[in-house]
Backbone as numpy.savetxt, mean C-alpha at the origin, in Angstrom:
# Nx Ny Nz CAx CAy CAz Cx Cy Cz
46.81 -32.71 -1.47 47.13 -31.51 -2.17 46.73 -31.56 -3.64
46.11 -32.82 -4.40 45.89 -32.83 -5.09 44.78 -31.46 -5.66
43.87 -31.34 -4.62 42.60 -31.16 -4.49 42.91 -29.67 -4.99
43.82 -28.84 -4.30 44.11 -27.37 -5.16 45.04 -27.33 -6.34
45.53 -28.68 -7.08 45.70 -28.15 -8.16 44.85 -28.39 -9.32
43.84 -29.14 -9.20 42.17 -29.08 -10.03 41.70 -27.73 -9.95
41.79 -26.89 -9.06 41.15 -25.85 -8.81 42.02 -24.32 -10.00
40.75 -24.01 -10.67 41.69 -22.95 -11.46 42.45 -21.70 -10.64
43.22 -21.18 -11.23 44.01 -20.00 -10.44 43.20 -18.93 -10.25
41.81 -18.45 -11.19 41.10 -17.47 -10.96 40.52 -17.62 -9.43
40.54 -18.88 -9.11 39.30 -19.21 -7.81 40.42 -19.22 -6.60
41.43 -19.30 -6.74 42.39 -19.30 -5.67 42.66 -17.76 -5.32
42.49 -16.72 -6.48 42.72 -15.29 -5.70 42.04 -15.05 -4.61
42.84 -14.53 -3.39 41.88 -14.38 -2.19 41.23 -12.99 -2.36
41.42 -11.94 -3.12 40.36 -10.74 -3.39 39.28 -11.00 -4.04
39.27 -11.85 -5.39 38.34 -12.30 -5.80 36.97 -13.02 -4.86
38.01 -14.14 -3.70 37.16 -14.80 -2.76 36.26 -13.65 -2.00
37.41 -12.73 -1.57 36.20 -11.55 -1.11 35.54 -10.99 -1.39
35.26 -10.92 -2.51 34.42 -10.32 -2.65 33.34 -10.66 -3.33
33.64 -12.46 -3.58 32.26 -12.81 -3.70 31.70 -13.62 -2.45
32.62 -13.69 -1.55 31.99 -13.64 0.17 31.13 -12.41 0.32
31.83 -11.43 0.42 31.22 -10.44 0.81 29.81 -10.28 -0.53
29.33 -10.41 -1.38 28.21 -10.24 -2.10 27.44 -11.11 -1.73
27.79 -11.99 -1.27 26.83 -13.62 -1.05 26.13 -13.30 0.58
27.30 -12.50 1.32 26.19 -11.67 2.60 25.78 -10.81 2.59
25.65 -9.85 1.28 24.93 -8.89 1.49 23.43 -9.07 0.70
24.15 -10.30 -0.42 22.46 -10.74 -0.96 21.61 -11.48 0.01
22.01 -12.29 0.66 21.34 -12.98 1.42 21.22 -13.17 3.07
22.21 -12.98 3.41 22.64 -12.97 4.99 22.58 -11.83 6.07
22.59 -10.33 5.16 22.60 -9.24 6.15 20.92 -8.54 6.35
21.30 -7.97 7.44 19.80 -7.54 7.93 18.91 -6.56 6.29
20.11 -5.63 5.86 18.99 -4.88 4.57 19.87 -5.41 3.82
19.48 -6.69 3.22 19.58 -7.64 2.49 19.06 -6.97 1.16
19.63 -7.16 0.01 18.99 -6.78 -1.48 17.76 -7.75 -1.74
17.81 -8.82 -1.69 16.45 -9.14 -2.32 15.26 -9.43 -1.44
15.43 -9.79 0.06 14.22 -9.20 0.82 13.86 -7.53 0.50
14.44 -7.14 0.93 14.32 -5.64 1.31 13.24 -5.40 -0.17
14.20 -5.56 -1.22 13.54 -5.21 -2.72 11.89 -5.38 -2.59
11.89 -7.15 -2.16 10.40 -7.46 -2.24 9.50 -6.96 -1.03
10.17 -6.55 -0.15 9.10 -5.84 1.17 9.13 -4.27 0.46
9.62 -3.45 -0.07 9.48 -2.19 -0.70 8.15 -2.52 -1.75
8.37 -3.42 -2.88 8.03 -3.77 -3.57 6.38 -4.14 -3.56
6.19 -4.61 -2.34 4.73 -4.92 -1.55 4.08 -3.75 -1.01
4.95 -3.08 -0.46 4.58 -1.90 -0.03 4.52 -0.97 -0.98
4.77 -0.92 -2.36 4.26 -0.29 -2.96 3.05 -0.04 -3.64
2.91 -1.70 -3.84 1.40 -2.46 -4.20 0.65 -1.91 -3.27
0.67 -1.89 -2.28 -0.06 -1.61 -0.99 -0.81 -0.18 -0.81
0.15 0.68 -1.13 0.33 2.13 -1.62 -0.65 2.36 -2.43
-0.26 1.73 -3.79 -1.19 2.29 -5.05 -2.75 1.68 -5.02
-3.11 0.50 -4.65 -4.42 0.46 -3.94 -4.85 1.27 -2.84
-4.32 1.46 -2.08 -5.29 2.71 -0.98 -5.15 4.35 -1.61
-4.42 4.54 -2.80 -4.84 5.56 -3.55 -5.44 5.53 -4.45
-5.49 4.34 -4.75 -6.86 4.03 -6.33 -8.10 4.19 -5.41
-8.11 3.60 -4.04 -9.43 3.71 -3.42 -9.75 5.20 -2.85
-8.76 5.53 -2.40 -9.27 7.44 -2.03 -9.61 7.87 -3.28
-8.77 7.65 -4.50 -9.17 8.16 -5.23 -10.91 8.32 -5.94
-11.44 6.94 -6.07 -12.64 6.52 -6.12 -13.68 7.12 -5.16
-13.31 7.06 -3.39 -14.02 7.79 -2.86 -13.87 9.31 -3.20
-13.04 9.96 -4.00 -13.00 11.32 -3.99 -14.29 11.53 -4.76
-13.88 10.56 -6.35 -15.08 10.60 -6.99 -16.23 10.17 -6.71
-16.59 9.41 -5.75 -17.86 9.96 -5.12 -18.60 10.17 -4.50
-17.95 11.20 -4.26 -18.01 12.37 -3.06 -18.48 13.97 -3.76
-17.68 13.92 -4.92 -17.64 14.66 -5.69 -19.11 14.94 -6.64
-19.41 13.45 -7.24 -20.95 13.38 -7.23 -21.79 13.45 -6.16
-21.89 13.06 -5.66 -22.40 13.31 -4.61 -22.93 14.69 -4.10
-21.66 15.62 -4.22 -22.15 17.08 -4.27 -22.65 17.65 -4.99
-21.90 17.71 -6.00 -23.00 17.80 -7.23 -24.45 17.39 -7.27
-24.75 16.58 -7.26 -26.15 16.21 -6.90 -27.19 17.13 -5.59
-26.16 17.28 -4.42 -26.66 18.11 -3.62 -27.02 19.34 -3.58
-25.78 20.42 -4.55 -26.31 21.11 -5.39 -27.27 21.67 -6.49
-27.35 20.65 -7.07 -28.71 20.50 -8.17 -29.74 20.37 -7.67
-30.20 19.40 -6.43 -31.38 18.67 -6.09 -31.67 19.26 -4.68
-32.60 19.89 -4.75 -33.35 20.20 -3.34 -34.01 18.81 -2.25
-34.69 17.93 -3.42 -34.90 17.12 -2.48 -33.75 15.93 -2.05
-33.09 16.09 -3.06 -31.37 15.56 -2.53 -30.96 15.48 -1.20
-30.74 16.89 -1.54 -29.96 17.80 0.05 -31.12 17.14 1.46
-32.36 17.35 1.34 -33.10 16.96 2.38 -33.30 15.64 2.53
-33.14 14.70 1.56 -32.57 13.21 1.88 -31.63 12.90 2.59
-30.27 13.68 2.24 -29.34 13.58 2.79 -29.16 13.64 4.28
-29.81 15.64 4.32 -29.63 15.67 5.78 -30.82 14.70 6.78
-31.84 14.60 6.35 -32.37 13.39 7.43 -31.60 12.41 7.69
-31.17 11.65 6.40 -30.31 10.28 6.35 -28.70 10.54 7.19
-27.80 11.56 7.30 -26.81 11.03 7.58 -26.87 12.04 8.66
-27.35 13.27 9.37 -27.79 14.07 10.27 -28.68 14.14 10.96
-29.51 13.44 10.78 -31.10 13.05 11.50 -31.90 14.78 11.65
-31.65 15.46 10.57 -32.48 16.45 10.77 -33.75 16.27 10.93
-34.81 16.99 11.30 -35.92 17.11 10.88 -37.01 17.78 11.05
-38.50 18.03 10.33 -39.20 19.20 10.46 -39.79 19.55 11.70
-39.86 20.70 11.38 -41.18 21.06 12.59 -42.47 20.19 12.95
-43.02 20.00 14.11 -43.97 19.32 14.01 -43.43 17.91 13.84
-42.45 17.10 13.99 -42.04 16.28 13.23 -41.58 15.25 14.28
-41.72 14.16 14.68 -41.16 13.26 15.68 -39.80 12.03 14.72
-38.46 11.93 15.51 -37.71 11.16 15.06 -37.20 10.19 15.53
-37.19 8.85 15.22 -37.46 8.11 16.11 -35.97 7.33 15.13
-34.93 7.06 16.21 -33.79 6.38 15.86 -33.57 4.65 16.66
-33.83 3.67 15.52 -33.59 2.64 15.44 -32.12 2.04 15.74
-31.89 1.08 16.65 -30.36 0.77 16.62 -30.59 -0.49 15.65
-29.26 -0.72 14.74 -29.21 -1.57 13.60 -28.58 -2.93 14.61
């Protein structure tokens, strides 16, 4: 019995005990745990703002891109051969597999 009277009286309240039981399973022990959870949000946000920095980038250029198609006649007919396989009259097209 020695052993609980070393022990201060703050640490012997049993509400106190609960409730730093109960914080010690909700930081670490329960399924939506505070500091997993934090860092899987947290990743997933990272995650987030790169695949909108990259749409974003493809917006821009895409955006040139039109622009250019607009301006440039022989643009536009680069284009459509290259990503439509158009082509002229008189004209044979012959598609390569890569």
């Amino acid at each position: 019995m020695k052993l609980f009277k070393n022990i201060p009286a703050w640490l012997k309240n049993k509400y106190l005990l609960t409730i730093m039981v109960f914080s010690v399973w909700l930081l670490f022990f329960d399924d939506r745990d505070i500091i997993t959870t934090h860092f899987k949000h947290r990743n997933e946000l990272k995650q987030l703002e790169q695949s909108r920095d990259y749409y974003l980038q493809q917006i821009d250029t895409t955006k040139k891109e039109l622009e250019d198609l607009k301006q440039n006649p022989e643009m536009l007919e680069k284009y459509a051969r290259e990503k439509y396989w158009m082509k002229k009259e008189n004209e044979d097209l012959f598609i390569l597999p890569e």
